[in-house]
C-alpha positions in Angstrom: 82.6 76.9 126.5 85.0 79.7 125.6 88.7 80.1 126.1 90.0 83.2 126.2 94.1 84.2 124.9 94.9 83.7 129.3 93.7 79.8 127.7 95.7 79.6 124.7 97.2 76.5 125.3 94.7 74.0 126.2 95.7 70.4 126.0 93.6 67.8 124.3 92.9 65.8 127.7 91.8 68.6 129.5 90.0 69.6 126.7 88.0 66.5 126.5 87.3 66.3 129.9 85.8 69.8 129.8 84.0 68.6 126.8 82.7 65.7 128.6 81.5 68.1 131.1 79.7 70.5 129.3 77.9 68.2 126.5 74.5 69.0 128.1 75.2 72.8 128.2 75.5 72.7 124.2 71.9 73.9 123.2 70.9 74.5 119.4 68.1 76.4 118.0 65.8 74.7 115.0 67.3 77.9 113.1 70.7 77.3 112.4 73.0 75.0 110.8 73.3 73.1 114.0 69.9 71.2 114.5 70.8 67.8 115.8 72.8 69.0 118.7 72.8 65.4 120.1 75.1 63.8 117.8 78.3 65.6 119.2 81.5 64.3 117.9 84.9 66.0 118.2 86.7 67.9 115.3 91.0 68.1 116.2 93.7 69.8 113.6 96.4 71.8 113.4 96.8 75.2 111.9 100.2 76.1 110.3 102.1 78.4 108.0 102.0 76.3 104.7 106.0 76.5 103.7 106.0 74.6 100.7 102.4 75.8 99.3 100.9 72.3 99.2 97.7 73.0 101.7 98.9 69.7 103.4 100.5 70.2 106.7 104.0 68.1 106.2 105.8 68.0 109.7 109.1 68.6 107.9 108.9 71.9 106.6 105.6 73.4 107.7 105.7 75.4 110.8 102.4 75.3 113.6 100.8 77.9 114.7 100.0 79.1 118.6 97.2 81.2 119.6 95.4 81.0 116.1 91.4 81.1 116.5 89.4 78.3 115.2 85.6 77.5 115.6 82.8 75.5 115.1 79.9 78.5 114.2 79.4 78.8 118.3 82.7 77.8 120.4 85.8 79.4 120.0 89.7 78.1 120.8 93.1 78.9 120.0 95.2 76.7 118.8 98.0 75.2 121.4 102.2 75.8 120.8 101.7 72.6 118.6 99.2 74.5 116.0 96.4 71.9 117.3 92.6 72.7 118.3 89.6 70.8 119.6 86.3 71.6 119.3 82.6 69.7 119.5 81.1 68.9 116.1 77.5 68.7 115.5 76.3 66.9 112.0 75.7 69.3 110.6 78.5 72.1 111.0 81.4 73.9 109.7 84.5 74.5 111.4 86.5 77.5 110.5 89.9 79.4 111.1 89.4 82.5 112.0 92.1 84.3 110.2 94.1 86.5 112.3 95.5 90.0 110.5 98.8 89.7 108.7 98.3 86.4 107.8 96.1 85.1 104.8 94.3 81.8 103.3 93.9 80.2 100.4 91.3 80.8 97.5 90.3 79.6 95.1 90.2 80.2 91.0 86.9 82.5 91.8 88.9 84.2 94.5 86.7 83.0 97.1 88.7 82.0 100.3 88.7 78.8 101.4 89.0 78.8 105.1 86.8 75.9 106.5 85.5 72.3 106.4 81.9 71.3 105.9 80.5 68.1 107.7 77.3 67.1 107.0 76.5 63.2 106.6 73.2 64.0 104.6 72.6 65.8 101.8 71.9 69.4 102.6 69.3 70.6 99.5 66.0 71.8 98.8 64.7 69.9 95.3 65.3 73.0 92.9 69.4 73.3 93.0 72.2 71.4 93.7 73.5 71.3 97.4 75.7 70.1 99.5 76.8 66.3 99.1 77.6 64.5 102.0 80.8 64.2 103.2 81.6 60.9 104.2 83.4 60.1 107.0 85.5 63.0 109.0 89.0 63.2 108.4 91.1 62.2 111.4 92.9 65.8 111.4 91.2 69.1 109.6 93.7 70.8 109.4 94.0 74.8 108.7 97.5 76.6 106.2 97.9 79.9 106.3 100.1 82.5 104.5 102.3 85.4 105.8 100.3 88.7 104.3 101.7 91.9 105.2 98.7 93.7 106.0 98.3 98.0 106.4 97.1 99.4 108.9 95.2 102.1 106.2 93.2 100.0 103.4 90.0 100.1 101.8 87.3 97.0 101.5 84.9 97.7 98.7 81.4 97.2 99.5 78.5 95.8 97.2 74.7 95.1 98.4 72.2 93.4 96.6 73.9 92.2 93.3 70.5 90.2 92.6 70.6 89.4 89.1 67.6 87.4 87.4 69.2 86.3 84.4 72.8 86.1 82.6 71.5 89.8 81.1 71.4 91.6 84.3 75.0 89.9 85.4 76.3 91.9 81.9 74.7 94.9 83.3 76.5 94.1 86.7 79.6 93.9 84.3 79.5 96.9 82.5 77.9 99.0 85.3 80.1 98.2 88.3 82.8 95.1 87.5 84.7 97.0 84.9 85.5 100.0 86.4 87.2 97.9 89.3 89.4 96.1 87.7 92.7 95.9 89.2 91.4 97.8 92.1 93.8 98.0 95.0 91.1 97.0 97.9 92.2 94.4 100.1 89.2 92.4 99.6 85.7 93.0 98.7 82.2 91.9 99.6 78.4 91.0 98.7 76.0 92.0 101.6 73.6 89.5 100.5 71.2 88.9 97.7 73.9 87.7 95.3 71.4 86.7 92.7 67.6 86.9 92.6 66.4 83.2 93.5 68.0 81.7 90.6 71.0 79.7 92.2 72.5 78.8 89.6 73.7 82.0 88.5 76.2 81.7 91.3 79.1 80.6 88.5 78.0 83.2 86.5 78.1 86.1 89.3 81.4 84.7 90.9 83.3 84.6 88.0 82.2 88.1 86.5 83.5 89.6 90.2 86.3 87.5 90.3 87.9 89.5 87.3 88.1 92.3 89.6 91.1 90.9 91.2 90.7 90.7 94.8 89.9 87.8 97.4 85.7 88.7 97.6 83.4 87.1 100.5 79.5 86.9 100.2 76.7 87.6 102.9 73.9 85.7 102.9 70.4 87.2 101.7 66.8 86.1 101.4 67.2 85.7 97.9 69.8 83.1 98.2 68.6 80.3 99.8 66.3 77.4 97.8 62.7 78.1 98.5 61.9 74.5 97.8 63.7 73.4 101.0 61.5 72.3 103.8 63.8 73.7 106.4 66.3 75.8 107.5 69.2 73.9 107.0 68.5 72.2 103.7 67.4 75.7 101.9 71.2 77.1 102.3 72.6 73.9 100.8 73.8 75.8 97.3 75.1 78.7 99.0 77.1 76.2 101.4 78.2 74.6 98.7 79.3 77.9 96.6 80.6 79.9 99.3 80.8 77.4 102.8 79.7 78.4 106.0 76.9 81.5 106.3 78.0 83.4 109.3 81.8 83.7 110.5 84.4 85.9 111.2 88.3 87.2 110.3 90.7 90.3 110.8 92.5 92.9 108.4 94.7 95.0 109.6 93.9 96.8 112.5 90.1 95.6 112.1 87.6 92.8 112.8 84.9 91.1 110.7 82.4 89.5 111.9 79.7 87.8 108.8 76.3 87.2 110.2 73.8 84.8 108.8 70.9 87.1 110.2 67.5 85.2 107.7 65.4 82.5 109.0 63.8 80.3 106.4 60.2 79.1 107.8 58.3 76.4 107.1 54.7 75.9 108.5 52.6 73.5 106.7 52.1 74.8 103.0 53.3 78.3 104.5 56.9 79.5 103.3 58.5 82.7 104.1 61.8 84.3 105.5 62.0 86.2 108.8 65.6 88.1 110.2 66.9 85.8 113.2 70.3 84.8 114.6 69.5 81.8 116.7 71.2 80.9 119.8 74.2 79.0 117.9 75.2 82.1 116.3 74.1 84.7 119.2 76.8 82.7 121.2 79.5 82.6 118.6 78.5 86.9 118.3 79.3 86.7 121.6 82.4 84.9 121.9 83.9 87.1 118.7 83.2 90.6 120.6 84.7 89.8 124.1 87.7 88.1 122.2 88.1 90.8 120.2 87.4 93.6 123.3 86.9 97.0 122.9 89.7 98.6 121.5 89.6 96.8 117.7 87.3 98.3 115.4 84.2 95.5 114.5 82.3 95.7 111.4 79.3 93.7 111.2 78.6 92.6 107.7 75.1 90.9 107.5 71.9 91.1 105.1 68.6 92.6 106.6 68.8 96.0 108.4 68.4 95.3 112.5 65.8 98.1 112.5 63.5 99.1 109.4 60.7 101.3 108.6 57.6 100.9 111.4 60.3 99.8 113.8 62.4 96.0 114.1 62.1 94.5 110.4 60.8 91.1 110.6 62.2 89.4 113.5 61.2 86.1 114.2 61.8 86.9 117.9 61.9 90.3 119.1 63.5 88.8 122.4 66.3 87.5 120.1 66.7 91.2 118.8 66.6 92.9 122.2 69.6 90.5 123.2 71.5 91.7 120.1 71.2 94.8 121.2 72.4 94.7 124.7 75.4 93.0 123.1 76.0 95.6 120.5 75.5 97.9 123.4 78.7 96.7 125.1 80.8 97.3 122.2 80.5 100.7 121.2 83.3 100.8 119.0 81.3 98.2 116.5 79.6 99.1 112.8 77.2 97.2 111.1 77.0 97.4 107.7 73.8 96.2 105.6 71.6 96.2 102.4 68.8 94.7 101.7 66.8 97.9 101.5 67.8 98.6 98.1 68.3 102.3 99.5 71.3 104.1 101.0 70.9 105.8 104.5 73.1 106.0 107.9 70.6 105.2 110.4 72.4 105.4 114.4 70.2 103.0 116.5 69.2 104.7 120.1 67.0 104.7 122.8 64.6 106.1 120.0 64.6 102.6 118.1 65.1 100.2 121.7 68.9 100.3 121.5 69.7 100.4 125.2 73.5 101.7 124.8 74.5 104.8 125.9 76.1 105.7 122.4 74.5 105.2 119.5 74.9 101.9 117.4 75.6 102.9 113.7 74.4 101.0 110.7 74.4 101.6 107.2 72.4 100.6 104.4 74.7 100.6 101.5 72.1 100.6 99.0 72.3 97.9 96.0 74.6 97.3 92.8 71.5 96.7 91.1 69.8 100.2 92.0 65.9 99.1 92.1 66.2 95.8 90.6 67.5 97.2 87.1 64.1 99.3 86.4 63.7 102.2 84.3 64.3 103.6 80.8 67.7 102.0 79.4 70.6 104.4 78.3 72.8 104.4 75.0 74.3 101.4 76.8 71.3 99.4 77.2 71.9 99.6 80.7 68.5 100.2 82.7 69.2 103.5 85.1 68.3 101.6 87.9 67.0 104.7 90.2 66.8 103.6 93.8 63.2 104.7 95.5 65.5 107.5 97.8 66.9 108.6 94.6 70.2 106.9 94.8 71.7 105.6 91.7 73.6 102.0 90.9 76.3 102.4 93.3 78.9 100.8 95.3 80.3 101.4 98.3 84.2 101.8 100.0 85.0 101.3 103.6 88.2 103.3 104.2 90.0 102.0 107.7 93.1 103.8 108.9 94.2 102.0 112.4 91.1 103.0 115.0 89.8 105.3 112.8 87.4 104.9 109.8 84.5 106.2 107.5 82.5 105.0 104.5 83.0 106.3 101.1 80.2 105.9 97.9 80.7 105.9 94.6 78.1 106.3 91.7 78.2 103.1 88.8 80.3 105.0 85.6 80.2 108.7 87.2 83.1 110.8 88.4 84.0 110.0 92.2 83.2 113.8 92.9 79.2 113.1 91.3 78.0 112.4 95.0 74.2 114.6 95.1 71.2 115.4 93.0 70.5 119.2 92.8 66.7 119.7 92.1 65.4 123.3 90.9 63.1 124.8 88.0 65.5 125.4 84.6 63.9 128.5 84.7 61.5 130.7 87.2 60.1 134.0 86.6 60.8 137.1 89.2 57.4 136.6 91.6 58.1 132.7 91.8 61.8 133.1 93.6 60.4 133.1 97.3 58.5 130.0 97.0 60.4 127.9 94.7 63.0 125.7 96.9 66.6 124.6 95.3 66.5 121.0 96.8 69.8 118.0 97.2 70.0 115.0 97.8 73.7 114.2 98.8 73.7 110.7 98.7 76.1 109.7 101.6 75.5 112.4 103.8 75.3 111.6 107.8 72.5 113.4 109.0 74.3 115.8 111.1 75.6 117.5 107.8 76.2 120.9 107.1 74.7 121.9 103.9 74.4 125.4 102.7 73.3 127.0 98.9 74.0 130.3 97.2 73.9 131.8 94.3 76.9 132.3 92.6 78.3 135.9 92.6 75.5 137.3 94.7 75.0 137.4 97.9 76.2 135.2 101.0 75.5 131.2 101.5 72.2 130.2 103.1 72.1 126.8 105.3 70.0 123.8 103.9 67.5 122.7 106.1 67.0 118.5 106.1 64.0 117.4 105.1 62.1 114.3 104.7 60.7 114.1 101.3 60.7 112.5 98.0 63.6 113.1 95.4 62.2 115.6 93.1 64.7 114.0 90.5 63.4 110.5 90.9 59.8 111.5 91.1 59.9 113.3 88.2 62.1 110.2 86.5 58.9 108.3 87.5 56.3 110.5 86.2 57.8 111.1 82.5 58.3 107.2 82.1 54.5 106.2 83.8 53.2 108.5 80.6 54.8 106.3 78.3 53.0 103.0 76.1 54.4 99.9 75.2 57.7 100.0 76.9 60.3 97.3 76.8 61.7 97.2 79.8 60.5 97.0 83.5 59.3 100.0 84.6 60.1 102.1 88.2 58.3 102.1 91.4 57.6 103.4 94.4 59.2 106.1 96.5 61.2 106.4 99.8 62.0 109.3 101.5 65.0 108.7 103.7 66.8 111.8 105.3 69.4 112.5 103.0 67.7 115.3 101.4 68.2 119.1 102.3 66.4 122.7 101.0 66.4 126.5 100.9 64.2 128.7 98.9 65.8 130.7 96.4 66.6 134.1 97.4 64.6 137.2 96.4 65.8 140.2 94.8 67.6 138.4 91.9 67.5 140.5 88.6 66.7 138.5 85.3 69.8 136.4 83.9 71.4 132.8 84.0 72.4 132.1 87.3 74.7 129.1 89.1 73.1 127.4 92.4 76.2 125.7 94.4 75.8 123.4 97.2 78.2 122.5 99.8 77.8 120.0 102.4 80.5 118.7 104.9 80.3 116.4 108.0 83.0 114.3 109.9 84.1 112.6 107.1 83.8 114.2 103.6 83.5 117.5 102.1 80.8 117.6 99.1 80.2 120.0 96.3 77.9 120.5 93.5 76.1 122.9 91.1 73.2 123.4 88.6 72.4 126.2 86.5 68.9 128.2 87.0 67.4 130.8 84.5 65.8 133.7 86.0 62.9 135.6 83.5 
């Protein structure tokens, strides 16, 4: 059942009766948080503008609010002229405010926002963490404050994927590599793409409150490596992160844009079997659904989820590739919609099409934002005693910043401790003789480049710039990263491996005709967002 903003005041009777109606049209899948569809009760509040700060509504000072989106993880409603909502409510479930731009909610001491309530009348666990307690019995209102935010139409959201620490060590890395240099940043919020620690739940604590020195309200995805192995379904194996962080897949506005968190791994248990799949089910397909044709066409939608909806060999591990064929058609209707992604532990613009069984008739894009934690904090530790982290497509420890400006946007990156200008690897011999120039190549890797770029080299004070051709190959600085430390003994840390080659890489052979000297190689790439630069110094004998 969804109302749209021509149904923004529904009344609680007709609401019920509607409900009454439509009971047996409520279907759940075994995959979400919704798996005892049957035991529908009804969830009613109020959302208002908290006056006095308590996070109680009091009807003498705080004001309700109309037209306010609340829902339960599939429907969706607005809130009537007296701030109140209805809405089914399976056991388990989470109902949510959806919060609406220039308004905020609370957080807490972490700067997590706290924005729903969980019901669940058994405990949701798996036996190696702590979960979610039950409950008890629902309150007779949940009710919903916000806060008056003043919100830009131009701000940045700064982007993280794959924190995945192990241990306390690797959150220090996290710290030292990433947190610190963020500190008092002026993003409006900021956010984990999943994988927020490596299996070990209990480094939650640890993780939240080394990010929450950054200063900013910050939201986490839900990854593979975040859900308690030892669960014997779904439900139970999110229990820690439900208790840490609340509901797994939901949605809010900033600004001029939407947000739309997706829950996007299926935990599967067959027998002694135990592994993880990428899956919406229907409960969250619907909710998808209801988010895009409330929000329409003409509000920019990023999609922040986990695993990549299309991977190497084709559709990464779907449990259904029915279920991902529907997501597409969706995502087809919405052209002006972005998903944003990690997992990969590699950065890369990848534009779904017809090529990869996206039916629309523009291009779906989706990035990989590559990982905080590079490749899983391998390689040889610097001065620091901070492994450098390499990525397989050469990418180092990075971070990401989504800049938004009204309708319009673009994605910026940003390497852990370098300059903001540092944004490509430039790959040639230190030094070549005369007869080697034609077939030695100069070689980048610039990083965030779409792959429409225009990328050209020259040689500095001779002769005119040569365009780059793109390539798909191996960064020459990673593989050669990789070959000095495989010819060393008795190392101390964990070592690098693997390669990917994944389209950001571009190359020219150097020209002929140079005389004997020191020469400098420059590199300039541009494409409809940024303007890149970089140079390395060649000897010619």
């Amino acid at each position: 059942m969804y109302f749209n903003k021509k149904m923004i005041v529904v009344k609680p009777l007709l609401f019920s009766l509607l409900l009454f109606l439509n009971v047996i049209f409520l279907r759940a899948d075994s995959g979400g948080i919704y798996e005892n569809p049957y035991q529908l009760l009804t969830a009613e509040g109020i959302v208002f503008h908290d006056i006095d700060g308590s996070g109680v509504f009091n009807h003498e000072v705080d004001i309700p609010l109309e037209g306010v989106a609340v829902s339960n993880g599939r429907e969706v409603v607005y809130s009537g002229s007296d701030g109140s909502y209805l809405l089914p409510l399976r056991d388990p479930s989470a109902i949510f405010v959806i919060k609406p731009a220039n308004w905020t909610v609370p957080t807490c001491e972490l700067n997590l926002p706290r924005f729903y309530y969980f019901y669940n009348t058994g405990k949701l666990s798996g036996d190696s963490f702590e979960g979610l307690q039950p409950t008890g019995s629902l309150p007779s209102s949940l009710d919903f404050p916000l806060y008056p935010s003043e919100e830009p139409d131009a701000f940045e959201v700064l982007v993280f994927g794959d924190t995945q620490p192990r241990d306390d060590r690797e959150i220090h890395y996290i710290a030292h590599d990433v947190v610190t240099e963020l500190i008092g940043s002026d993003a409006a919020f900021g956010v984990t793409l999943g994988d927020v620690v490596f299996d070990d739940l209990d480094l939650y604590d640890h993780i939240n409150r080394t990010i929450a020195t950054i200063g900013i309200p910050w939201r986490n995805v839900l990854g593979n490596h975040d859900i308690d192995f030892s669960a014997d379904d779904d439900t139970n194996a999110r229990g820690a992160f439900y208790r840490t962080f609340g509901p797994s897949y939901y949605s809010f506005s900033y600004g001029t844009a939407h947000f739309i968190v997706l829950d996007n791994i299926r935990w599967i248990t067959e027998g002694s079997e135990r592994y993880y799949r990428t899956g919406l089910g229907e409960d969250q397909m619907t909710f998808l659904r209801n988010e895009l044709t409330r929000t329409g066409n003409d509000t920019p939608v990023f999609i922040l989820a986990h695993i990549p909806w299309y991977g190497p060999g084709g559709g990464f591990y779907w449990q259904y590739e029915e279920e991902r064929d529907e997501l597409y058609e969706l995502l087809a209707e919405y052209p002006n919609s972005v998903s944003l992604v990690s997992h990969h532990h590699k950065h890369y613009h990848l534009f779904l099409d017809r090529e990869h069984g996206f039916p629309g008739e523009e291009a779906h894009h989706m990035i990989s934002v590559g990982s905080v934690c590079g490749a899983w904090w391998t390689g040889v530790p610097d001065e620091y005693g901070i492994p450098h982290a390499m990525m397989s497509d050469g990418t180092p420890t990075s971070y990401t910043k989504l800049h938004i400006d009204g309708g319009d946007w673009k994605l910026g990156w940003k390497a852990a401790r370098r300059p903001s200008d540092f944004q490509m690897h430039i790959h040639a011999p230190d030094r070549v003789t005369l007869d080697q120039l034609v077939q030695t190549t100069v070689t980048a890797n610039i990083f965030n480049a779409l792959p429409d770029a225009t990328v050209r080299m020259r040689i500095r004070g001779v002769g005119d710039w040569k365009s780059m051709q793109r390539v798909r190959r191996n960064d020459p600085v990673r593989v050669a990263a990789l070959e000095w430390e495989e010819t060393l003994s008795e190392i101390s840390w964990r070592p690098l491996s693997g390669q990917r080659n994944y389209g950001h890489i571009w190359e020219v052979p150097l020209p002929s005709g140079l005389q004997p000297g020191v020469y400098v190689i420059d590199v300039q790439a541009s494409d409809m967002w940024w303007n890149y630069s970089g140079s390395r110094i060649v000897r010619v004998e």
